[in-house]
MIBAMI-290366 format. One record per residue: x, y, z of N, C-alpha, C in turn; residue in three letters. Coordinates in steps of 0.001 Angstrom, whole numbers. Each point is the difference from the previous one (the first is absolute). Layout:
     n_xx     n_yy     n_zz    ca_xx    ca_yy    ca_zz     c_xx     c_yy     c_zz  rest
        X        Y        Z        X        Y        Z        X        Y        Z   Ala
...
//
This chain:
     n_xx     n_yy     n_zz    ca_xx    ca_yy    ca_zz     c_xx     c_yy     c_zz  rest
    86177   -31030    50995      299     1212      763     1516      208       56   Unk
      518     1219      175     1127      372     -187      962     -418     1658   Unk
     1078     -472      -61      700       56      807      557     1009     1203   Unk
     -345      669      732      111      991      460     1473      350      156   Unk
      992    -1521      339     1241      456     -650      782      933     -896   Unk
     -764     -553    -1208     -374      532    -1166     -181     1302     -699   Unk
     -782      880     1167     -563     1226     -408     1275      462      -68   Unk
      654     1154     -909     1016      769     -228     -222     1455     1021   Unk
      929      527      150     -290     1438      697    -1043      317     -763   Unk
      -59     1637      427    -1228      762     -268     1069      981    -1212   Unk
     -836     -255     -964      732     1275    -1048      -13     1035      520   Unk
      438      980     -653      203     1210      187    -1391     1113      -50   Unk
     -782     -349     -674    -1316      542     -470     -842     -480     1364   Unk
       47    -1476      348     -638     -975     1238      215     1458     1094   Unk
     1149     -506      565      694      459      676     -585     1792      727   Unk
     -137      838    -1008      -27     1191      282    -1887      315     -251   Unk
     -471    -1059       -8    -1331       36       86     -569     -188     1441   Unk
      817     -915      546     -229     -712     1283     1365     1426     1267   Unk
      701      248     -727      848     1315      637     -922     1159      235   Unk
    -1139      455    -1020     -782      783      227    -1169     -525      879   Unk
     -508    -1067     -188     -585     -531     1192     -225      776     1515   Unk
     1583     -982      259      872      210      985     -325     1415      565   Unk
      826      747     -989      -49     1218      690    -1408      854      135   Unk
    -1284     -340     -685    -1307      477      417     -309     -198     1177   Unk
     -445    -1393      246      244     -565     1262      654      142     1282   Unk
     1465      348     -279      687      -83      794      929     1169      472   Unk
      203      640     -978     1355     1104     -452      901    -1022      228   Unk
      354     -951      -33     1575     -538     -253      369      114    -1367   Unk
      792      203     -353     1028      278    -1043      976    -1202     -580   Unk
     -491     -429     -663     1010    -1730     -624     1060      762    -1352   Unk
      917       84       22      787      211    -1201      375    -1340     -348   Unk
      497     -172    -1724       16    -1098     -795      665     -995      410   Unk
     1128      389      796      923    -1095      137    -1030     -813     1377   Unk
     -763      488      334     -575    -1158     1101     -981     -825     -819   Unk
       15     -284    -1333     -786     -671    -1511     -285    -1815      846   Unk
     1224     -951      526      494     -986      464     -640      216     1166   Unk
      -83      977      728     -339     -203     1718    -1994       70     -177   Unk
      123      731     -490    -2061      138     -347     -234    -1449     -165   Unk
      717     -419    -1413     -743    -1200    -1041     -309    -1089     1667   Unk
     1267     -444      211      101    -1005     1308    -1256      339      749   Unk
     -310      922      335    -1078      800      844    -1382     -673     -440   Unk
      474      -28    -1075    -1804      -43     -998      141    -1553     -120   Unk
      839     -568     -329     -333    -1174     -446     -900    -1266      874   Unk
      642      882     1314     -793     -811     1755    -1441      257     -559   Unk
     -551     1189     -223    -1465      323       52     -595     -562    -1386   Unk
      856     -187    -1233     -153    -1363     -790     -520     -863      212   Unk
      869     -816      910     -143    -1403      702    -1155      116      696   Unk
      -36      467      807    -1071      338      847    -1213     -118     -472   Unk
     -441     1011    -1037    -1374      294     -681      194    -1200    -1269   Unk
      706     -285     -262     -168    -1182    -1558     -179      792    -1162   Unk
      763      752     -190     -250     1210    -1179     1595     -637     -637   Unk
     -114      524    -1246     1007     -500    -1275     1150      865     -461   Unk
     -542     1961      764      720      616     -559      238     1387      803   Unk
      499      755     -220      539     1148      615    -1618      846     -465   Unk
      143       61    -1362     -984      419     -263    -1563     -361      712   Unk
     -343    -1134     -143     -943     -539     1265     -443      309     1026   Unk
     1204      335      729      189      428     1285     -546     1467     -226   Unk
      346      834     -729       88     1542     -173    -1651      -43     -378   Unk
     -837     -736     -757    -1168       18      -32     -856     -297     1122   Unk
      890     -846      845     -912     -460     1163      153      642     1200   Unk
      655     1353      132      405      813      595    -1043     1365     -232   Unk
       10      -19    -1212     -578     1235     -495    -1519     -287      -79   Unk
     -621    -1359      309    -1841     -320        7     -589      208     1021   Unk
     -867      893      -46     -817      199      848     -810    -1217     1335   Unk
      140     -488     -542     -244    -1385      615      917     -994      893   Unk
     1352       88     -333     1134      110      675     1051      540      425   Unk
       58     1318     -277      788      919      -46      240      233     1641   Unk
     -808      110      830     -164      808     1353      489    -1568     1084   Unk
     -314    -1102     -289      850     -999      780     1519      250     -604   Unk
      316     -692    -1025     1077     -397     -270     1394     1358     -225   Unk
     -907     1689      225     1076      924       90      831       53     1194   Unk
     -727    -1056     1144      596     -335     1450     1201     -630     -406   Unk
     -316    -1136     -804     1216     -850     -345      758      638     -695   Unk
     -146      540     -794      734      903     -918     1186      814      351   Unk
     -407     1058     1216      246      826      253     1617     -733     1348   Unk
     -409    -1090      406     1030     -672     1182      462    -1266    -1096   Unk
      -53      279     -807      970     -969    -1129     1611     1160     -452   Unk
     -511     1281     -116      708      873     -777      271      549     1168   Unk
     -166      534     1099      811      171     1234     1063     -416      888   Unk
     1002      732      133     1262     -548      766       42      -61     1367   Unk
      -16    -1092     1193      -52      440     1041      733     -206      847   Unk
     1666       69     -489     1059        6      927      159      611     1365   Unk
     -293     -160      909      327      270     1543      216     -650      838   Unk
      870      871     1311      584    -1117      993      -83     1357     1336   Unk
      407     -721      664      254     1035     1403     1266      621      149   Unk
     -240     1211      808     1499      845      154      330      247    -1870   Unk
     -591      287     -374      625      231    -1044     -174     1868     -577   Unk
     1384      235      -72       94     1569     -253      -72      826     1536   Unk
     1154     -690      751     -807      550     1465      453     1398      401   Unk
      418      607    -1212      398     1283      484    -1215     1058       44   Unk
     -839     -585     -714    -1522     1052      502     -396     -744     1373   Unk
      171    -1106      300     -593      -26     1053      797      551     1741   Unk
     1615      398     -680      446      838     1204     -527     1355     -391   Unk
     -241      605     -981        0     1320      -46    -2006      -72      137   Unk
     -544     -586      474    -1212      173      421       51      192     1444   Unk
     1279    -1157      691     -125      -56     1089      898     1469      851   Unk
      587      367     -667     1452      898      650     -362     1463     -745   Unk
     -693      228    -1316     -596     1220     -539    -2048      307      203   Unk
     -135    -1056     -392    -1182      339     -405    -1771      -31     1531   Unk
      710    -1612      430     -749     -153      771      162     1560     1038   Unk
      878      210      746      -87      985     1221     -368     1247     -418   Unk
     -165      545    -1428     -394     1363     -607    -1795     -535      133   Unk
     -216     -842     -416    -1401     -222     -290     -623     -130     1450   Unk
      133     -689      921     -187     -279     1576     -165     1338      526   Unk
     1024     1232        7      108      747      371    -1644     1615     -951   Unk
      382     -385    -1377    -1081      829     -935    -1256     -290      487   Unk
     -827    -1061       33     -999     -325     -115      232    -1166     1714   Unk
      269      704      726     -498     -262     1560    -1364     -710       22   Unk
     -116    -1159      385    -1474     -466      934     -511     -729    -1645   Unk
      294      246    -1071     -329     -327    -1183      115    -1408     -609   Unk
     -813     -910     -466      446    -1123     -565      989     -248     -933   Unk
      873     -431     -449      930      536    -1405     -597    -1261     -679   Unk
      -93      344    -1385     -254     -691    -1283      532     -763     -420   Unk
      565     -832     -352      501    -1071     -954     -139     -405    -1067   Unk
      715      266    -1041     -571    -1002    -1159      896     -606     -820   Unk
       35    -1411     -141     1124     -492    -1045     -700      -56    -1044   Unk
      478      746    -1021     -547     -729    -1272      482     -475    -1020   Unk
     -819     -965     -476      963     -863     -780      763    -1213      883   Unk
     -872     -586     1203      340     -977      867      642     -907     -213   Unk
     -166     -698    -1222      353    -1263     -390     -731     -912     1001   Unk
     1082     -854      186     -649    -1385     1177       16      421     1558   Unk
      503     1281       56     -297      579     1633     1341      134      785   Unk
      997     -243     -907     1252       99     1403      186     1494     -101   Unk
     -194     1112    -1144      216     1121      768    -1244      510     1048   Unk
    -1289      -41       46     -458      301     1135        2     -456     1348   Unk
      191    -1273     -119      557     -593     1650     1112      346      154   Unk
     1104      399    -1059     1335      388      406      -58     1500      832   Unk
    -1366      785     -581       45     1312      140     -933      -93     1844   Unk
     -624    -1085     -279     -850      190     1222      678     -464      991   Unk
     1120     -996      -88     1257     -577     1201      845     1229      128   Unk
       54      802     -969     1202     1470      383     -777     1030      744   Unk
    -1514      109      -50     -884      735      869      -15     -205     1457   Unk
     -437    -1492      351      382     -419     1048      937      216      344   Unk
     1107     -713     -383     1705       80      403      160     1623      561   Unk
     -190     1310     -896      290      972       29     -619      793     1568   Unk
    -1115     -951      540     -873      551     1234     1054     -169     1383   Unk
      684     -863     -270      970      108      943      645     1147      872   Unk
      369      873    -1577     1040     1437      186     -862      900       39   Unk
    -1064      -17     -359     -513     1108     -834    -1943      521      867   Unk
      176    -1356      931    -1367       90      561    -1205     -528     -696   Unk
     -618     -424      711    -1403     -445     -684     -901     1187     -958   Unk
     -204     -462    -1414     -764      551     -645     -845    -1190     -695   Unk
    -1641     1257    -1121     -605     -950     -243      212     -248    -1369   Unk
      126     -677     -993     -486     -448    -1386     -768     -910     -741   Unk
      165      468    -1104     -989    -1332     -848      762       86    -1253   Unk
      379    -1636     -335      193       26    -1752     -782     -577     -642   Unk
      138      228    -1211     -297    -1007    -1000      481     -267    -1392   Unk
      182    -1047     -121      428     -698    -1063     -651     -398    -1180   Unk
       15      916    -1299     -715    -1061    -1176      974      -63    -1208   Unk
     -620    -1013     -771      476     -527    -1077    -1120      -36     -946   Unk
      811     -447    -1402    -1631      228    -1049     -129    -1621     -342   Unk
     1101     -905      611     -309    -1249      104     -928     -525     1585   Unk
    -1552     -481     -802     -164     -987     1215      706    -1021      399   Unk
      746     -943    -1104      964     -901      708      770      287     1070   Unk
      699     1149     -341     1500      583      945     -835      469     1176   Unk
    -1020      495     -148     -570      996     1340     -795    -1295     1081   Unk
     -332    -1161     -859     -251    -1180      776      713     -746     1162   Unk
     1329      131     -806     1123     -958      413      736      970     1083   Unk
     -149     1388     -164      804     1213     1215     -992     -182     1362   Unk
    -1724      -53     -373     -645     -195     1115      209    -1193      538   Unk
      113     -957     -665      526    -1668      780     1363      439      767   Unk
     1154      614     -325     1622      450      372      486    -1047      439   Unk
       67    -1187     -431     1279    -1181       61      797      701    -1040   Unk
     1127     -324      162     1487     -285     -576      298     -687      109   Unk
     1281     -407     -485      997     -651     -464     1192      368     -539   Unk
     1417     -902      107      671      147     -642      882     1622     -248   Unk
      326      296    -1262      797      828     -329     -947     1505      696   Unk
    -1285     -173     -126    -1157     1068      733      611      797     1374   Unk
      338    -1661      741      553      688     1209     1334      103      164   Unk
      834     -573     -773     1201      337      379      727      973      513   Unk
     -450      771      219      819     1691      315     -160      332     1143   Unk
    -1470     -588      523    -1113      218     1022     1078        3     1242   Unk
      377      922      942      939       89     1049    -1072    -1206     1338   Unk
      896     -838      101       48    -1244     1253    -1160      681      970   Unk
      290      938      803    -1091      429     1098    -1402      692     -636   Unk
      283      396    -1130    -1600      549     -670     -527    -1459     -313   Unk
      644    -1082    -1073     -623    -1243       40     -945     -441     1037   Unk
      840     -198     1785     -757     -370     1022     -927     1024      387   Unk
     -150     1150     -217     -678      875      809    -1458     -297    -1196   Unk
      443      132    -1447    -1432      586     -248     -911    -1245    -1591   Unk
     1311    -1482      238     -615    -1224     -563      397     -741      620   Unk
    -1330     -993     -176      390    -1439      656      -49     -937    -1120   Unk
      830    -1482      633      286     -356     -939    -1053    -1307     -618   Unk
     -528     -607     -485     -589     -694     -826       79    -1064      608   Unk
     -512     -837      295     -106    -1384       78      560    -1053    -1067   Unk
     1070     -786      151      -87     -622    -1317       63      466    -1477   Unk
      665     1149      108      160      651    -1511     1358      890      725   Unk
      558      147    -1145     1179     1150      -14     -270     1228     -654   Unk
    -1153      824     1129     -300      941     -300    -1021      647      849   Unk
       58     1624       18       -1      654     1420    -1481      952     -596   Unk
    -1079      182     1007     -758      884     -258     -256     1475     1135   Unk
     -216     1224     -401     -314      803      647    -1067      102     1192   Unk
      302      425      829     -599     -967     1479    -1817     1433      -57   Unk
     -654     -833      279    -1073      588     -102     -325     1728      123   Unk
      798      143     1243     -900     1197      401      892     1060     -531   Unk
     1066       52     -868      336      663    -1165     -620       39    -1071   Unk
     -237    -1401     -927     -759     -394    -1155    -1451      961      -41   Unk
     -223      104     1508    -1397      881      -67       42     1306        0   Unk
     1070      704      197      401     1431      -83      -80       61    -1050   Unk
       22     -430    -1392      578      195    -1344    -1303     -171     -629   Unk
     -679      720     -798    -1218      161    -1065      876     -229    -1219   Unk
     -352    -1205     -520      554     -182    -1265    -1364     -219     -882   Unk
       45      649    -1326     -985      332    -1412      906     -332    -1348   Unk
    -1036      192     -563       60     -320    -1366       38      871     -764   Unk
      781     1007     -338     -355     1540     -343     1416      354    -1461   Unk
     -872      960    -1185      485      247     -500      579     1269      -14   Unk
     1396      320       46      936     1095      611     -917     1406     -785   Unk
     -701     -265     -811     -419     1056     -772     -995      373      216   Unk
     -629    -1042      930    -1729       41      185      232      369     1385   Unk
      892     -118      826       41      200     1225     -711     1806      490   Unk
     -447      -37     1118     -893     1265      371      703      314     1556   Unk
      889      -55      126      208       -4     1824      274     1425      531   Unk
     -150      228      744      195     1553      797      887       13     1233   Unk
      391      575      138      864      990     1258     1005    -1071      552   Unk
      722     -854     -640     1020     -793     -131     1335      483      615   Unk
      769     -269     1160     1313      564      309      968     -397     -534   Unk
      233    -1227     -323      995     -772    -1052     -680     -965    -1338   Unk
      592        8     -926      -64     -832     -859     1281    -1025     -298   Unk
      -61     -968     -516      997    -1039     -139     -360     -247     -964   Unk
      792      -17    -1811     -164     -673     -771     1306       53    -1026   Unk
      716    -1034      494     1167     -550     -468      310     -719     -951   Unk
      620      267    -1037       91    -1101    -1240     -869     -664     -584   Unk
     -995      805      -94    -1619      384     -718      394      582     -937   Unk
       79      840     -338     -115     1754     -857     1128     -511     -808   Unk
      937    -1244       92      641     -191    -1220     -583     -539    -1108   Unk
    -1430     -743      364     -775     -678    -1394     -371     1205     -763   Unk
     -601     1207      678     -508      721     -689     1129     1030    -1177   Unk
    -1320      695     -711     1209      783     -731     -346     1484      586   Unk
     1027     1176     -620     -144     1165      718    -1304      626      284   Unk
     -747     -245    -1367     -982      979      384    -1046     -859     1242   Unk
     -316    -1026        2     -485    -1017     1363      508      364     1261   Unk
     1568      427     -367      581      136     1553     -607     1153      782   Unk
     -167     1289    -1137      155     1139      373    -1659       19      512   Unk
    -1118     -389    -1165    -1268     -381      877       36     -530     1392   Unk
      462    -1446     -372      419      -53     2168      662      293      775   Unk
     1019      915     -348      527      583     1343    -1002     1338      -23   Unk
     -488      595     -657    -1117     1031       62     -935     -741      937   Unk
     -297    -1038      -42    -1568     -285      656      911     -357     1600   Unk
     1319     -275      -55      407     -718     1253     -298     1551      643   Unk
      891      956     -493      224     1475      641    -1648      325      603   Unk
    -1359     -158     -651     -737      627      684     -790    -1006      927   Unk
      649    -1036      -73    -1072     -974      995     1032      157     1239   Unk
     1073      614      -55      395      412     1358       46      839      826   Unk
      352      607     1266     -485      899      828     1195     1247     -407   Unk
     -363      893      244     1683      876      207      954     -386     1146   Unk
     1224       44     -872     1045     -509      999      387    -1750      119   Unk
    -1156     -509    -1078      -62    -1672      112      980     -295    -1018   Unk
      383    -1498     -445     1458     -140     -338     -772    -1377    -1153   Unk
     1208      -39    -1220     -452     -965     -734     1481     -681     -205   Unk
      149    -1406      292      816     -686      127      759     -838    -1721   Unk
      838       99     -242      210     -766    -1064     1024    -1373     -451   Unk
      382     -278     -853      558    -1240     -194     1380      688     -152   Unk
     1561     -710      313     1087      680      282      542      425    -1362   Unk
     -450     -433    -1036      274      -81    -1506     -838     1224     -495   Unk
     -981      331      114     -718     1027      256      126      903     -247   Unk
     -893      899     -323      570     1846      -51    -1061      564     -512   Unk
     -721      943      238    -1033      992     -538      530     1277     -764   Unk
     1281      194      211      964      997    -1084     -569      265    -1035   Unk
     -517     -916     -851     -269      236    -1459    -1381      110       59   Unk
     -705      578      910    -1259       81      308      124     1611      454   Unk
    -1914      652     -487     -515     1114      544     -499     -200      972   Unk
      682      119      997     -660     -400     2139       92     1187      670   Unk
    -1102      400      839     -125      878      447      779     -703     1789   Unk
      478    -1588       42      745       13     1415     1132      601     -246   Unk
      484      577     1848      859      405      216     1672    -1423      703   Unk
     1179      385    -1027      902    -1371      383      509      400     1178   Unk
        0    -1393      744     1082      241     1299     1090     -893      -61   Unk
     1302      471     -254      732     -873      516      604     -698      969   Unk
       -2    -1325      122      565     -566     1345      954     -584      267   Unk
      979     -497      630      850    -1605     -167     -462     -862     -281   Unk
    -1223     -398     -107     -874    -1163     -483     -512      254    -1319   Unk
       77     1481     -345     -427      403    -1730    -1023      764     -136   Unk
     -566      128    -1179     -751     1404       19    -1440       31      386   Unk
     -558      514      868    -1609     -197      249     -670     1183     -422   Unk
    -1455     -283     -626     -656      517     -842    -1169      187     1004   Unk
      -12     1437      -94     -836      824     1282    -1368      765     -784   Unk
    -1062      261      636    -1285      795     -712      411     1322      278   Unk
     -184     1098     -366      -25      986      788     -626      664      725   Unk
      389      820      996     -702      181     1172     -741     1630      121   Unk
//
């Protein structure tokens, strides 16, 4: 048997077989130079299954017989799931100082919507659901609901558990730490204290397959860079009608729908531009 060491990248031919994959599956978008970051990817699910070859793998992907387990693995092999807390917090003032008190005020007595998508391991929806709370202070008691999915069961596993660690929390401001995790026993590392963890509906959902209705905000940040244009423009189309009029779609600070046909209206803020339905 071959060394798994051994196996060489994925040619170029490999490569854009398993790129189309990808993007059936997924709409993520792999261009060539990520050739080195895939192969590494694949070679784990190599090891794993006892297969000899790239090719192997691509057969044992594509059989009816195994195809529907192992596209789980597949699919959270070739996924990136960099996140931490506080991160990009200028949407989360301009939710709190623009967005929240327009919406409170529109839709009086009303539940507001939530949805992160594209969760990763969960620090933006507890981040979003600690700025909800936090925000009841100024702003008066209102009601909501979020939810959080990912198209990884791994990641959407590990957000409903919500321990952290490490570089995760670093940012995490001292009095939100005490107010809304405690800390671990014997580990250096903090989990989300229950009766938050239960506010949050976290799924398993593919951004494309998603069906949701009358949504006041959306959150999906540094997502829409895997995809390519024409993917984007499909989901920000489907984001625009799964929301209410007047509801808001949040993005990553790198970001921009510019080069897109969007029927939202831009607002600019000191915190940057927010992307409005129209009313």
């Amino acid at each position: 048997m071959t060394s798994f060491s051994e196996i060489p990248d994925l040619s170029i031919e490999q490569f854009q077989r398993f790129a189309k994959l990808i993007h059936e599956k997924a709409h993520i978008h792999l261009k060539e130079h990520k050739v080195t970051l895939l192969s590494n990817r694949l070679r784990k699910r190599l090891r794993a299954l006892q297969l000899e070859s790239y090719d192997d793998y691509f057969k044992y992907i594509s059989d009816e017989q195994t195809a529907q387990k192992e596209m789980v693995h597949f699919l959270e092999a070739v996924t990136t799931n960099e996140s931490y807390f506080w991160r990009t917090t200028q949407n989360y003032e301009a939710l709190k100082k623009n967005v929240l008190p327009e919406l409170i005020k529109s839709f009086r007595g009303q539940k507001l919507k939530f949805w992160s998508a594209g969760c990763s391991t969960g620090e933006e929806p507890y981040n979003l659901a600690m700025e909800l709370v936090e925000s009841m202070k100024s702003l008066g008691h209102f009601e909501w609901e979020l939810l959080g999915s990912d198209i990884s069961n791994r990641v959407v596993e590990f957000a409903r558990q919500g321990i952290y660690s490490g570089r995760k929390i670093e940012k995490v401001p001292e009095n939100i730490l005490r107010r809304y995790f405690r800390k671990l026993e014997d580990q250096d590392a903090y989990q989300v204290r229950d009766d938050l963890r239960q506010k949050i509906d976290f799924q398993v959902e593919n951004l494309f397959q998603a069906r949701h209705r009358g949504l006041h905000c959306i959150f999906c940040r540094n997502v829409m860079i895997y995809f390519n244009r024409d993917d984007q423009q499909k989901l920000v189309n489907r984001f625009y009608d799964m929301l209410v009029d007047g509801g808001y779609l949040f993005i990553g600070h790198a970001e921009s729908l510019q080069m897109l046909d969007t029927q939202f209206t831009t607002r600019p803020t000191e915190e940057g531009v927010l992307y409005q339905k129209r009313t």
